[in-house]
C-alpha positions in Angstrom: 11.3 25.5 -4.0 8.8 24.6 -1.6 10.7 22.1 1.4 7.8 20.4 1.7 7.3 19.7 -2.2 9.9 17.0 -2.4 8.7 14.5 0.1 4.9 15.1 -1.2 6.0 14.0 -4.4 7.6 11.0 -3.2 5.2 10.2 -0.7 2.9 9.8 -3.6 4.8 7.9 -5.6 5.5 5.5 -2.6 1.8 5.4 -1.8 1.0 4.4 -5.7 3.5 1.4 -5.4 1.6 0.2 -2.5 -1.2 0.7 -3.8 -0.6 -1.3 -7.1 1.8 -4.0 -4.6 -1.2 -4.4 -2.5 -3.7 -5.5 -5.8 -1.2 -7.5 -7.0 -0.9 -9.8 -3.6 -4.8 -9.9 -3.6 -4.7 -11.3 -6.7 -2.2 -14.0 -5.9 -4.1 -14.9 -3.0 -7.1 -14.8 -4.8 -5.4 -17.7 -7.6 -4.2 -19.7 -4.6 -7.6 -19.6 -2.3 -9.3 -23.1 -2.9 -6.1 -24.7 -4.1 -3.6 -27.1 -2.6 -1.8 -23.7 -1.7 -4.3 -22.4 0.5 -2.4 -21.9 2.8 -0.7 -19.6 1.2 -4.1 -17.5 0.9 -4.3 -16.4 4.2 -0.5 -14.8 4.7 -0.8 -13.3 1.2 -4.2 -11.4 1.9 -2.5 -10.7 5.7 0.4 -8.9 3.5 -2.2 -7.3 0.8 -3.9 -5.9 4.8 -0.2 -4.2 5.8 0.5 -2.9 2.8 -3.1 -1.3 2.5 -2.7 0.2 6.1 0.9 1.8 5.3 -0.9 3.3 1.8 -3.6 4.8 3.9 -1.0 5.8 6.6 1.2 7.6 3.9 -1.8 9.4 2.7 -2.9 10.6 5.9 1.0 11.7 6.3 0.9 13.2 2.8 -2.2 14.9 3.8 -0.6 16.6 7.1 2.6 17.7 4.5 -0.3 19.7 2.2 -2.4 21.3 5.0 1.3 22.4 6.6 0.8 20.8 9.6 
């Protein structure tokens, strides 16, 4: 087996979970935008932002792991 083959796999799944995480913050923060949780908004969308860099980030890693860098 392949060493690298394990932590592709699981990068993927991580980077799936963020990915489906991330929609489901916006979507919070889209229900609360307007309302008297507004305030609320602007820290969810800030989290829906980090966890849609570390996606991106774990693809670029995920990325290196298949070209064998």
């Amino acid at each position: 087996m392949d060493g690298a083959a394990s932590p592709r796999a699981e990068l993927s799944s991580i980077t799936t979970a963020l990915h489906d995480l991330a929609k489901r913050v916006a979507g919070i923060a889209e229900r609360s935008a307007g309302t008297e949780l507004d305030w609320l908004t602007t820290d969810l969308y800030e989290a829906e932002r980090s966890l849609s860099q570390a996606r991106r980030r774990l693809d670029r890693a995920g990325e290196r792991l298949r070209a064998g860098a």
